[in-house]
Each structure stands twice: as structure tokens, then as C-alpha cells.
C-alpha positions as CSV (number, residue, x, y, z in Angstrom):
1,X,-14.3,10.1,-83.7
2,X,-14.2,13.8,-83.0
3,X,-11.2,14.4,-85.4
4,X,-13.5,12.8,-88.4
5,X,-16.7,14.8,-87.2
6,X,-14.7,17.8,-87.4
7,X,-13.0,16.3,-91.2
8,X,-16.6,16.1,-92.3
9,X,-17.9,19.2,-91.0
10,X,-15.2,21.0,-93.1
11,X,-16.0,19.3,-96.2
12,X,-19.7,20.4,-95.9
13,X,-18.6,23.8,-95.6
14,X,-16.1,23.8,-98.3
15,X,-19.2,22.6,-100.9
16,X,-21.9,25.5,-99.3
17,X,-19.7,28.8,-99.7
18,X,-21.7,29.4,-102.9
19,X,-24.1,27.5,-105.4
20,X,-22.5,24.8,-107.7
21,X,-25.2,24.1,-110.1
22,X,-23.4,25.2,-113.2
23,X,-20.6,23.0,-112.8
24,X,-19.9,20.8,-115.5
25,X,-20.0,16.7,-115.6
26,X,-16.5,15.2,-115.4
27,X,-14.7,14.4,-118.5
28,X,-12.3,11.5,-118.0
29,X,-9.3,11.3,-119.3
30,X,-6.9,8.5,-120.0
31,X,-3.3,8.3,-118.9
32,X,-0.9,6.0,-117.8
33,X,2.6,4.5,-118.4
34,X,4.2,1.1,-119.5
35,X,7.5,0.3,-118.0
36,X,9.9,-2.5,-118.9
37,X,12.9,-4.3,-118.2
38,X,15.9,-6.7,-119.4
39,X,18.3,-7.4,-116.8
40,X,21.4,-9.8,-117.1
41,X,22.4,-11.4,-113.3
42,X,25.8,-12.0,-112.6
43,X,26.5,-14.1,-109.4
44,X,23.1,-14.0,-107.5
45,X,23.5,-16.5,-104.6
46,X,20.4,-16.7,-103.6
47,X,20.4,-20.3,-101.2
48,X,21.3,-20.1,-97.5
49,X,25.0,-19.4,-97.5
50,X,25.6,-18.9,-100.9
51,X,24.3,-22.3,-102.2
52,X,23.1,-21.4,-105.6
53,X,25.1,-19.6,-108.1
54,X,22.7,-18.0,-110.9
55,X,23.7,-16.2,-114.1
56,X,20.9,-15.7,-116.1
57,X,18.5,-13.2,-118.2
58,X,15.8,-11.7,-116.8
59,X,12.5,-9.7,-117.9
60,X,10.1,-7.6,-115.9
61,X,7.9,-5.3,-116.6
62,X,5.4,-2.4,-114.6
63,X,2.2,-1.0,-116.0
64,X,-0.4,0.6,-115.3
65,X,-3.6,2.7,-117.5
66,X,-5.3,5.6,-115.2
67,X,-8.5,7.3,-115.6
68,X,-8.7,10.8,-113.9
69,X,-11.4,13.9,-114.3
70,X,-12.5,16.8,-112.3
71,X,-14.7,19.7,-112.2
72,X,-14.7,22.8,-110.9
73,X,-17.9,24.2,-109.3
74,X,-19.2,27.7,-109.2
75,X,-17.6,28.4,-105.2
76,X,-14.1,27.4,-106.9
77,X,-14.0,24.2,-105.3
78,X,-12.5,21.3,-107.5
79,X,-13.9,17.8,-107.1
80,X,-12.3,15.0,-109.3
81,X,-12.0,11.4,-109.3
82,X,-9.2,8.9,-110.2
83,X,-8.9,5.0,-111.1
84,X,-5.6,3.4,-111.7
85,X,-5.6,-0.4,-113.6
86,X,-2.4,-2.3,-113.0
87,X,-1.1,-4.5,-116.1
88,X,1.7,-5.6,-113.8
89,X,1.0,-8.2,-111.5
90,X,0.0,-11.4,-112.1
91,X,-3.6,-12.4,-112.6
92,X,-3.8,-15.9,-112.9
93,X,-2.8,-15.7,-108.6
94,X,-5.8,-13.7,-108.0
95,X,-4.4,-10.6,-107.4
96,X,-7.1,-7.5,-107.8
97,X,-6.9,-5.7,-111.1
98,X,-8.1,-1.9,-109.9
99,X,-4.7,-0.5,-108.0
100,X,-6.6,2.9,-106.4
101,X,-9.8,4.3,-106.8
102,X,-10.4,7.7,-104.8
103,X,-12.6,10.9,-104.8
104,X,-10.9,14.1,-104.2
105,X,-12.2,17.6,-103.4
106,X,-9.7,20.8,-103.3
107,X,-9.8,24.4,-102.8
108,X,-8.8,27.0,-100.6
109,X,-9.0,25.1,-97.9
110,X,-6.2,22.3,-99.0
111,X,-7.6,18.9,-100.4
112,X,-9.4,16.0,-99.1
113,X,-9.1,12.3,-100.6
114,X,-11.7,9.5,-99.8
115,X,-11.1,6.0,-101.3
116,X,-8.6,3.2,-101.8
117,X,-5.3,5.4,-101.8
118,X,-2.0,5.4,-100.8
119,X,-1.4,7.4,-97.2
120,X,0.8,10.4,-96.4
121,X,3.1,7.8,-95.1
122,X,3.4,6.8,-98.7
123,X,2.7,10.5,-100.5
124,X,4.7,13.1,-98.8
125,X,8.1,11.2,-98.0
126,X,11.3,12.4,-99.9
127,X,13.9,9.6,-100.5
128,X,17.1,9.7,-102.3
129,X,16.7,10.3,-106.3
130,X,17.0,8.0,-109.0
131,X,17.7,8.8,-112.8
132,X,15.3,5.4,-113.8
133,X,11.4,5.0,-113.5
134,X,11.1,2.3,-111.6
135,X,14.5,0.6,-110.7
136,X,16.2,2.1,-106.9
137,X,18.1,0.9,-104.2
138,X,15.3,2.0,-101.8
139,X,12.8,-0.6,-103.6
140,X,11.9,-4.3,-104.6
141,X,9.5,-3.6,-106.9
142,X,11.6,-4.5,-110.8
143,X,14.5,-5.6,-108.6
144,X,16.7,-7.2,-111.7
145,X,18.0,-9.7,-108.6
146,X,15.3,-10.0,-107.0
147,X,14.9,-12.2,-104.2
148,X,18.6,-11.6,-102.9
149,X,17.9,-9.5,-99.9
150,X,16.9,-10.9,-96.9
151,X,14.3,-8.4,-95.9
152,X,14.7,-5.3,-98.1
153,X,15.4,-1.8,-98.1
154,X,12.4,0.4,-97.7
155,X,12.3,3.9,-95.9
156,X,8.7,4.6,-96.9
157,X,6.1,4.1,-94.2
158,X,4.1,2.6,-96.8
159,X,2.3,0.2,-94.2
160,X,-1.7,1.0,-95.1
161,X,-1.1,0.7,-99.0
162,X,-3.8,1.1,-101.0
163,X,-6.7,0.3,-97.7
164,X,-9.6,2.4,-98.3
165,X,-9.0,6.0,-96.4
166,X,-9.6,9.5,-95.8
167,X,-6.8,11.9,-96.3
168,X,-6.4,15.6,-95.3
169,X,-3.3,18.0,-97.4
170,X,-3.6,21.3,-96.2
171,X,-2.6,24.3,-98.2
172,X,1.2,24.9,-98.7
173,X,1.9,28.1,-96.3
174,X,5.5,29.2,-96.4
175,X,7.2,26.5,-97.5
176,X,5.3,23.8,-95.5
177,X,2.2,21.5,-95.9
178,X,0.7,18.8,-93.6
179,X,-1.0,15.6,-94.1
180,X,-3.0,13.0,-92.1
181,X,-4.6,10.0,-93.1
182,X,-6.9,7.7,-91.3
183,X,-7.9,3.8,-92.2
184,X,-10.3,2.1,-90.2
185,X,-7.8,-1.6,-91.2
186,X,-6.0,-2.6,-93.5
187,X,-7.7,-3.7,-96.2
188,X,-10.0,-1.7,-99.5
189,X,-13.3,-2.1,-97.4
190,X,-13.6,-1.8,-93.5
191,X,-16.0,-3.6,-91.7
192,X,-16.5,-6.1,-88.7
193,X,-16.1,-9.2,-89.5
194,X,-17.0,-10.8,-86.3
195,X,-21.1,-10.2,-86.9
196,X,-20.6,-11.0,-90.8
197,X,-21.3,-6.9,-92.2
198,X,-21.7,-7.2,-95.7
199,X,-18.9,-5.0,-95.9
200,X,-15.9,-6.5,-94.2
201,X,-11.9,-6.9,-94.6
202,X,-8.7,-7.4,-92.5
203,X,-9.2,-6.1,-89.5
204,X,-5.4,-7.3,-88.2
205,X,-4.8,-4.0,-87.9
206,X,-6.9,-1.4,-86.8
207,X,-7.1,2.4,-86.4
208,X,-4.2,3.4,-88.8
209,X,-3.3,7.0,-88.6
210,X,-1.0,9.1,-90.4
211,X,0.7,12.3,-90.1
212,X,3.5,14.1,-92.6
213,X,4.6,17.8,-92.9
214,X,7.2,18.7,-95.9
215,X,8.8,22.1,-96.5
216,X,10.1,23.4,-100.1
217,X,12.0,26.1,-100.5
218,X,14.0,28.4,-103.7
219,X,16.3,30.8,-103.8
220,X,18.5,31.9,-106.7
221,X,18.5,28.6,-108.5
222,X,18.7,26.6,-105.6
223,X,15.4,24.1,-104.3
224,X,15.6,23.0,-100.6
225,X,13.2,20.3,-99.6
226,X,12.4,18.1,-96.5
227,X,10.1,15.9,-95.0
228,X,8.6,13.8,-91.9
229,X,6.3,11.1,-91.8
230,X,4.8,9.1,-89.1
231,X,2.5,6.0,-88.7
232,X,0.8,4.3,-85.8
233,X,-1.9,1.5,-86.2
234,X,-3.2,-1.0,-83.2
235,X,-2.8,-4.5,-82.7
236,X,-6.9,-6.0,-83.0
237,X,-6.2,-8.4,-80.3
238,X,-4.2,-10.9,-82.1
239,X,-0.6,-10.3,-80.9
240,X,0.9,-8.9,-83.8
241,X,3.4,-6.0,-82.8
242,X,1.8,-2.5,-82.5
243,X,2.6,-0.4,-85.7
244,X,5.4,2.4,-85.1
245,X,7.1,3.5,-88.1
246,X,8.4,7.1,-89.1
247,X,11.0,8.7,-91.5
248,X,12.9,11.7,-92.5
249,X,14.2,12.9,-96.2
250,X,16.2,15.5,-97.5
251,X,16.9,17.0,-100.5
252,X,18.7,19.8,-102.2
253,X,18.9,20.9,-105.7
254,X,21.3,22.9,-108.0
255,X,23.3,23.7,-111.4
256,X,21.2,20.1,-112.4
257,X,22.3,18.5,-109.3
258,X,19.8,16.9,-107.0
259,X,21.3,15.4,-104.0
260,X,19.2,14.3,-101.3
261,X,18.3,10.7,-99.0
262,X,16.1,9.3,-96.3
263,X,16.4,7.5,-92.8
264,X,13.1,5.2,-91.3
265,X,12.5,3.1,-88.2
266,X,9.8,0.5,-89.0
267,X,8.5,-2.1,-86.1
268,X,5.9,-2.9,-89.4
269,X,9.0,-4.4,-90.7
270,X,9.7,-6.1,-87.6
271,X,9.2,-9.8,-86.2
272,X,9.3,-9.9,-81.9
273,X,11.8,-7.6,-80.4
274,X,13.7,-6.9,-83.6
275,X,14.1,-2.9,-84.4
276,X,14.3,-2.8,-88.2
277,X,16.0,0.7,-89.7
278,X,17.4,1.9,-92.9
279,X,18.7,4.8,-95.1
280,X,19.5,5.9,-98.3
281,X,21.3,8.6,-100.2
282,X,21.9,9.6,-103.6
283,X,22.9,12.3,-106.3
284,X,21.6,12.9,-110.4
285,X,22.7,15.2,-112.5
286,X,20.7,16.6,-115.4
287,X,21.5,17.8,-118.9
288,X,19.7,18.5,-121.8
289,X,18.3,14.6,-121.8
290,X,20.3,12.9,-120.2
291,X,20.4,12.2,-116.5
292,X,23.0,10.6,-115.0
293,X,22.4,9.0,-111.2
294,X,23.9,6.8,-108.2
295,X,22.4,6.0,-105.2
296,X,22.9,3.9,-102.0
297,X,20.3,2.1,-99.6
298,X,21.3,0.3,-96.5
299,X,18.6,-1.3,-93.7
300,X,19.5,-3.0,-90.4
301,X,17.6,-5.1,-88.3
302,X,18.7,-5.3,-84.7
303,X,17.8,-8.8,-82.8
304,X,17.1,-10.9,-85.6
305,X,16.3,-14.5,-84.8
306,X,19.3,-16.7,-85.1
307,X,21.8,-13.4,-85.0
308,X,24.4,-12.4,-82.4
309,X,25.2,-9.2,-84.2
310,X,22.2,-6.7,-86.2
311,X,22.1,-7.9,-89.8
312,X,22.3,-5.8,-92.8
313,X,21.2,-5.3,-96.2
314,X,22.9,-3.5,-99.0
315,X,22.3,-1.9,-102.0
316,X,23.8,-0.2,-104.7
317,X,22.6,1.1,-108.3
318,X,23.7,3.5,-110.6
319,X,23.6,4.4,-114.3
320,X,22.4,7.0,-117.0
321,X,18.6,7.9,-118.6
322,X,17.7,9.2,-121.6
323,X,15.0,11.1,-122.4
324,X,13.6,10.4,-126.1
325,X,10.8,13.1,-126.0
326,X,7.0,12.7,-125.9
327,X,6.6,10.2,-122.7
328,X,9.6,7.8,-123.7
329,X,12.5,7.1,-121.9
330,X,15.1,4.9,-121.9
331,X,18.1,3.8,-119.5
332,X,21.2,1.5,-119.1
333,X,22.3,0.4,-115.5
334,X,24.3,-1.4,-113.1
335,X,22.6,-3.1,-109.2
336,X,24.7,-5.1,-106.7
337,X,23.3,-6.0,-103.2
338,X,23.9,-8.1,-100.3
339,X,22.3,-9.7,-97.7
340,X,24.5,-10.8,-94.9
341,X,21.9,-13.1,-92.4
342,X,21.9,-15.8,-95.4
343,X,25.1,-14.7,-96.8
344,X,23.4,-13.4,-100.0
345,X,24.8,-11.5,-102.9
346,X,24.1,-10.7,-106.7
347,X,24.5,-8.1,-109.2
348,X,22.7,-7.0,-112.5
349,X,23.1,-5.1,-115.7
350,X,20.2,-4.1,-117.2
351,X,18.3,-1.3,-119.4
352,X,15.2,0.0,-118.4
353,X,12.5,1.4,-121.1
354,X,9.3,3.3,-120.8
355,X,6.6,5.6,-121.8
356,X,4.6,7.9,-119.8
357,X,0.8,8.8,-121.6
């Protein structure tokens, strides 16, 4: 409680440094981006042991429209607000059409974020790079064979999502920023259910902190960058496991090479005793507008039920992106993965196209 007395206290002081009557009213703007997908599967066995051998076409698609605005009051300190829309998921099963919502205020002091946003378990990690928008090895999201792994491949301490939260970046100081994050549970409003508040969510999980630092660094056409993130959150009495999860990321940058990866520990990824972990690495190279990119993701889980030896997922993906100007992109690449508990496999080809507004 101290920590977010002290949080607000240094808010309040930000705004009273000088008057801010003169400021203007926000002016929203719209942006966004559209992101699609055709993928053709080759060999995706995706029954236990191999059962089912699919070869088949494939469409996907990610979207999203975002409203954003700030102003900047008299004392120099910004305040701006941001909604994003998703056009991706699908409606008819009730899923909730606003993604984030979130104030933020920024100024000399670093920036402070207060809504339904995504932690600096989620913000500040680096992983390995891709050359396409939404397609990598280190995510499930437009997975053209999706479904073959048995629990995915995720380094990003990503547990709180989009729960409703405050969030503290302080200014960049040499090379390095910090971050912390704080969610009462795990859901967009935070309440207790027990004495039916009005305002009330899942409270599974409760007291979710976060905490990341990054460093970035140049020198004579060369960009150094790293990260750490960490994330705790409390059983609420239920027996689910204790939240535990951190990671590390690298990266390095040169002549249009960026080279760079990540390695994570989750126990939110975990069921019982197991100890889930995974990593990734990859390299792009950059010219004029085309990118060209590989990359590799691997995770392990250690005790899984029914296993005498730790189980691994695989992942590899890999192709070339090019930039059309003004937002558009376009891209033609190759995925295979694995999934040894269920003795999974499958492999895609598939283009990827998209504008950014």
C-alpha cells in the first residue's frame, strides 16, 4: 500500500509544478492496422500420436482500429489517452470487443499508465526478431498450424494481459529504464467478489506485480540492447500455483543485421510440479524494402504428467517481407513445429499481408 501511496503522491506533484489551464482538449486520432493471412499445411498431425494427417488451406486474419490523443499542459506534462478495438477475434463466442483502454501521463519525471493495459512483463521484454507482422516462432497468435504444439512457445511474461493496472516507466538514464506494474487480479475491473461490489472480477489471482529494466546502447553504427522482466502474483486461496515467471533478451544490431533472442521460466505455464522454460533466437537482415528473417523457438517442460523425460516443443519459421510503402506490407514464408508429448508435427507455407494506418 505504501508503494501506491507514494505512486500517487508523485503523480499529484507532477500535475502541480505550474498551472495547466491553457492546455488544449484532446484531439483523437485514428490508427490502426489490418493483418491477414493464407497459409497452406503440409502434414499437420494433430491427434495423439500422429493420428490425423491434415493438408489443407487455411485463412487468418488480425485487426485492430486505435484511437489515441494527448495534450500537453502549461508545466510540460503530457496526459493522453488510448483505446484499441480488436476486429480479430470472434464475437459470436462473447469475447469483449475493446482490447485496452488506458490513461497516461508523462514528463520529466518518466510516465505513468492507469487502465486496462498490458504489463512490463509484456512491454519491455526483447525477444528474437521476425521479418513478418504477426507470424513468429515465439507466438500462437496466426499460427498457420495451429493447434500442433502441445503447450506453446512463449518467453513473454505476459501473465496479467490486458487486467486493469497501474504502470510506472521511469526516464531512460544512460542507456537504462525501469518499469513496474501492479494489478489488484486478473481481470479489467478489480473488486471482491465475496460481498458482491458492484465492481468485481477474477480474483484467482491476486496482487500481481511487475518489474522490468532494459538498456540500449549505439556506437558507430552498431545498437546494443537488453532486457529483464519479472512477475509474481498470489494464489487467492484456491490452490492454483503461486505465479513466478521471469525472462531475459538480447539483441544486437548492425550493417542491417539484427540478431538477438530470449530465455523465460514460467510456473504460470505450469500444471503441479512441472517447471516450464523456453528460448528463442533469431537473425533479419534489412535492405532497401526487403527484409529477410529466420528464427528459432524451443520450450521445455520438466515433470509433465504422463512423462519420464521433460517434453519439448519446437519451432521454426523463416522467410522474406516486403515493404510496399505507405503502411503496406507483404510477405511469403515457411513454419515447421513439433510437439513431442503427443507426437505432433506440421508445417506451413504461407504469405502474410498488411497495412499499418
Amino acid at each position: 500500500m505504501k508503494k501506491l501511496l507514494g505512486t500517487t503522491a508523485l503523480v499529484a506533484a507532477a500535475f502541480a509544478t505550474a498551472p495547466a489551464m491553457a492546455a488544449d482538449k484532446i484531439k483523437m486520432k485514428v490508427g490502426g492496422y489490418f493483418v491477414g493471412a493464407i497459409a497452406a499445411v503440409f502434414d499437420a498431425d494433430l491427434g495423439a500420436g500422429g493420428a490425423t494427417d491434415e493438408r489443407t488451406i487455411r485463412f487468418a486474419r488480425e485487426a485492430e482500429v486505435h484511437f489515441k490523443g494527448s495534450t500537453t499542459l502549461d508545466n510540460g506534462v503530457e496526459v493522453g489517452v488510448k483505446f484499441e478495438l480488436e476486429g480479430g477475434d470472434d464475437q459470436s463466442a462473447g469475447f469483449d470487443n475493446l482490447d485496452e483502454a488506458y490513461i497516461w501521463v508523462e514528463g520529466a519525471f518518466g510516465e505513468f499508465q492507469f487502465g486496462d493495459q498490458d504489463g512490463v512483463g509484456d512491454q519491455m521484454p526483447i525477444v528474437a526478431p521476425s521479418p513478418f507482422l504477426e507470424h513468429f516462432a515465439n507466438d500462437t497468435d496466426l499460427d498457420p498450424i495451429g493447434g500442433v504444439f502441445d503447450g506453446g512457445i512463449n518467453t513473454v511474461p505476459d501473465f496479467s494481459g490486458d487486467s486493469t493496472k497501474i504502470i510506472y516507466f521511469t526516464p531512460r538514464l544512460a542507456g537504462f529504464q525501469a518499469g513496474l506494474s501492479f494489478a489488484p487480479e486478473r481481470s479489467e475491473l478489480s473488486g471482491d467478489e465475496q460481498y458482491s461490489d458492484a465492481i468485481s472480477g477474477d480474483d484467482t489471482y491476486e496482487n500481481i506485480f511487475e518489474a522490468g529494466l532494459t538498456w540500449e546502447y549505439g556506437f558507430n553504427g552498431v545498437d546494443l540492447g537488453a532486457s529483464f522482466v519479472y512477475v509474481t502474483a498470489e494464489d487467492n486461496g484456491i490452490g492454483v500455483n503461486d505465479v513466478d515467471d521471469w525472462a531475459l533478451g538480447a539483441s544486437v544490431g548492425f550493417a542491417g543485421f539484427t540478431v538477438g533472442g530470449a530465455y523465460g521460466e514460467k510456473e504460470s505455464a505450469s500444471i503441479g510440479g512441472e517447471e516450464y522454460k523456453a528460448w528463442d533466437i533469431g537473425v533479419t537482415y534489412g535492405t532497401g524494402p526487403w527484409t529477410f528473417g529466420v528464427e528459432y523457438a524451443e520450450a521445455n517442460v520438466d515433470g509433465a504428467a504422463g512423462a519420464a523425460d521433460p517434453v519439448e516443443d519446437t519451432a521454426i519459421i523463416g522467410g522474406v517481407a516486403y515493404s510496399l510503402g505507405g503502411g503496406a506490407n507483404v510477405s511469403l514464408g515457411y513454419k515447421y513445429g513439433e510437439g513431442e508429448f503427443r507426437n505432433r508435427e506440421g508445417s506451413a507455407l504461407f504469405t502474410e499481408f498488411g497495412v499499418k494506418f
